[in-house]
C-alpha positions in Angstrom: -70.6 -15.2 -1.2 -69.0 -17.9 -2.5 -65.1 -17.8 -3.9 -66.4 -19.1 -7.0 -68.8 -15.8 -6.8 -65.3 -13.4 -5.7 -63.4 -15.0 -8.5 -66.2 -14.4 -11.1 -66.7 -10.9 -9.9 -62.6 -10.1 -10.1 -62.1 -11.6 -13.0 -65.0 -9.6 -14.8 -63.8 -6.0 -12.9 -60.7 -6.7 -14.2 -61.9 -7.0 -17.8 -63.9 -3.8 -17.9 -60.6 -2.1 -16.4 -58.1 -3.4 -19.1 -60.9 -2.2 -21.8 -61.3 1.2 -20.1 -57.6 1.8 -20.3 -57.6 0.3 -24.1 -60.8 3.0 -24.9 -58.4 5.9 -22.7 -55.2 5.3 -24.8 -57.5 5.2 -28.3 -59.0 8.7 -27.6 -56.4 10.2 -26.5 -53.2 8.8 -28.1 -51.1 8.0 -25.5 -48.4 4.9 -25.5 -49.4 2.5 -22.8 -45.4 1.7 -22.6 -45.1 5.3 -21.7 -47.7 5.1 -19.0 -46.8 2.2 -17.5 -42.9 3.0 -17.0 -44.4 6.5 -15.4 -46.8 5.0 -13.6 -44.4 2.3 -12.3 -41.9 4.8 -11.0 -44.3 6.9 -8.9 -47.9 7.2 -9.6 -48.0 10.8 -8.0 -44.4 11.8 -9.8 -46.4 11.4 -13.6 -47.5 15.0 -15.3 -49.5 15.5 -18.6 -47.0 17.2 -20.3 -44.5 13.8 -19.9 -46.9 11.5 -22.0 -46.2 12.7 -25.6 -48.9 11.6 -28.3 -48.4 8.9 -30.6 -47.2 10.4 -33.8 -48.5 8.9 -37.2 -45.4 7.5 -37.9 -45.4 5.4 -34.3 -48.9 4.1 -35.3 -48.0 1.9 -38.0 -45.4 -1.0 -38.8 -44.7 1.1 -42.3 -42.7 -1.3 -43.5 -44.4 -4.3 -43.3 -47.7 -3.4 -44.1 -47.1 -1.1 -47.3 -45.2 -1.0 -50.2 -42.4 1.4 -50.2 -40.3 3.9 -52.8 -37.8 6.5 -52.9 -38.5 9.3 -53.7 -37.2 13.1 -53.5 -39.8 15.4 -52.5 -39.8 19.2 -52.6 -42.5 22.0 -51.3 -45.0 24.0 -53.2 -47.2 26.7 -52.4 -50.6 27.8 -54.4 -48.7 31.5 -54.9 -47.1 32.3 -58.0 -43.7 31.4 -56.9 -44.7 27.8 -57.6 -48.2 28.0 -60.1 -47.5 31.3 -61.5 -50.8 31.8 -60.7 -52.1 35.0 -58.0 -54.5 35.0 -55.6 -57.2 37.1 -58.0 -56.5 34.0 -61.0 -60.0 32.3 -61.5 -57.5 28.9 -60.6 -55.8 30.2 -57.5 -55.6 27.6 -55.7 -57.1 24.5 -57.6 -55.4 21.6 -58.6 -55.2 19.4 -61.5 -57.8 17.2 -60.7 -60.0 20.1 -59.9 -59.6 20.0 -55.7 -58.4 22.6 -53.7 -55.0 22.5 -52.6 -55.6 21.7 -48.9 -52.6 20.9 -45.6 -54.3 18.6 -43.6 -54.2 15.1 -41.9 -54.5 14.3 -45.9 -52.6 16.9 -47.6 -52.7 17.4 -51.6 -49.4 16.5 -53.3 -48.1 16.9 -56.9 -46.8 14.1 -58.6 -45.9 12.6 -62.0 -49.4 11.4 -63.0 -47.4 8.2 -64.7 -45.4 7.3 -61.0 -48.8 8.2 -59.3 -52.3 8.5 -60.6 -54.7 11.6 -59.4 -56.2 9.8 -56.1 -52.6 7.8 -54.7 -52.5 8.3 -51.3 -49.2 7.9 -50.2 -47.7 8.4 -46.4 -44.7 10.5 -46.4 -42.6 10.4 -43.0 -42.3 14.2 -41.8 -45.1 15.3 -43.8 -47.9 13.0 -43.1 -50.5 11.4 -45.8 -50.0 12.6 -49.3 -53.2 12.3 -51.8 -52.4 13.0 -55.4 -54.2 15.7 -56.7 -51.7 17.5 -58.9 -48.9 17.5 -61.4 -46.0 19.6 -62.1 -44.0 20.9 -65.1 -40.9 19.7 -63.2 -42.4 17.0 -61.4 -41.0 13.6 -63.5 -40.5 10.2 -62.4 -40.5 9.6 -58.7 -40.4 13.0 -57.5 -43.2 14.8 -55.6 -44.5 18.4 -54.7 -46.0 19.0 -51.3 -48.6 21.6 -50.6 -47.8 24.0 -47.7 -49.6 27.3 -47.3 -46.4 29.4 -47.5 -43.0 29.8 -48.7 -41.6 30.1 -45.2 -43.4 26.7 -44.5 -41.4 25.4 -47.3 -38.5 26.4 -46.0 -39.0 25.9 -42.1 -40.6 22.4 -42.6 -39.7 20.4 -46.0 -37.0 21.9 -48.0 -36.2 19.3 -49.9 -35.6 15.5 -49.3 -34.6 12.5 -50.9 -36.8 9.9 -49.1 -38.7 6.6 -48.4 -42.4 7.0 -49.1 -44.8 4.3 -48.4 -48.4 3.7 -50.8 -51.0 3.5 -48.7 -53.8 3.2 -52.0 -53.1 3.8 -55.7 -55.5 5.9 -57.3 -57.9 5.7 -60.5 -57.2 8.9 -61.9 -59.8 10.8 -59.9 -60.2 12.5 -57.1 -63.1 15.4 -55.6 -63.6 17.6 -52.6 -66.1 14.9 -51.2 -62.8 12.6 -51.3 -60.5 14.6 -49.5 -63.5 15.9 -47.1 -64.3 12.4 -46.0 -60.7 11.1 -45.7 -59.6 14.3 -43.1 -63.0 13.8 -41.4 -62.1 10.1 -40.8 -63.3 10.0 -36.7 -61.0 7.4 -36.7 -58.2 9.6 -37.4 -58.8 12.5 -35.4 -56.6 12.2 -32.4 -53.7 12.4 -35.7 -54.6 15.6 -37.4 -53.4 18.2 -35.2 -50.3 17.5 -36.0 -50.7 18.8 -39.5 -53.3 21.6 -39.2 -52.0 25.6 -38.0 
């Protein structure tokens, strides 16, 4: 074998490596920076529980690729502390724009239709993507209600904040359970939505 042949052969088992390692970190979320200074240290000394997940807010450069705007956000629940609606109310449940009020990877938000039409998908750091599917009676200007499944959620995880939110896609003024269904199934986006499902 020639060193032509070697150096053909290294090069090419090299390449596959480097793209096995990009197609490891993609499925499972891990930083390669995190790896690297683990594995660097001691390959034997580096334990699962060490390498944290990237988090939504690591993934992109927020900043620079979206438009940005303050807002202060509070929580809202589908009970009838928030909708003065109750669980046996024909529209329990059911947002303005006719979709259920969902916490996902893409969670429904309230907002003031004239900020924010039905359909904006905005990402909110803490809370994750936002998708316009509601208003409020006290929702006005840049203000925004976002859905959790119960008061103590509220409480325990939002409260309320005056924050940076960033516009991922401004809506047309609609927006369906097909919509919703098909941005949380996103296979892209899957190693991301554990965070935000119970």
């Amino acid at each position: 074998m020639t060193i032509r042949k070697v150096a053909i052969r290294l090069l090419m088992t090299s390449a596959f490596l480097c793209a096995l390692a990009v197609t490891v970190f993609a499925i499972t979320g891990l930083r390669v920076e995190h790896f690297v200074k683990k594995t660097s240290q001691s390959v034997t000394s580096v334990k699962a529980e060490e390498l944290s997940p990237i988090t939504l807010e690591e993934f992109e450069d927020w900043d620079q690729k979206y438009p940005s705007m303050m807002v202060k956000a509070t929580g809202y629940t589908a009970g009838v502390e928030s909708t003065g609606k109750r669980p046996n109310h024909p529209q329990y449940g059911i947002t303005y724009s006719g979709v259920r009020v969902k916490r996902d990877l893409y969670s429904t938000i309230a907002a003031d239709l004239n900020v924010f039409p039905i359909g904006t998908v905005l990402f909110i750091p803490d809370y994750g993507y936002g998708v316009v599917a509601d208003k409020g009676g006290a929702i006005k200007g840049n203000s925004l209600d976002l859905y959790y499944e119960t008061v103590q959620d509220v409480y325990k995880q939002w409260g309320k904040k005056e924050l940076k939110v960033y516009v991922v896609k401004m809506g047309n003024g609609k927006l369906t359970e097909e919509d919703m269904n098909r941005l949380n199934e996103d296979k892209a986006m899957q190693v991301f939505r554990q965070q935000y499902r119970k």
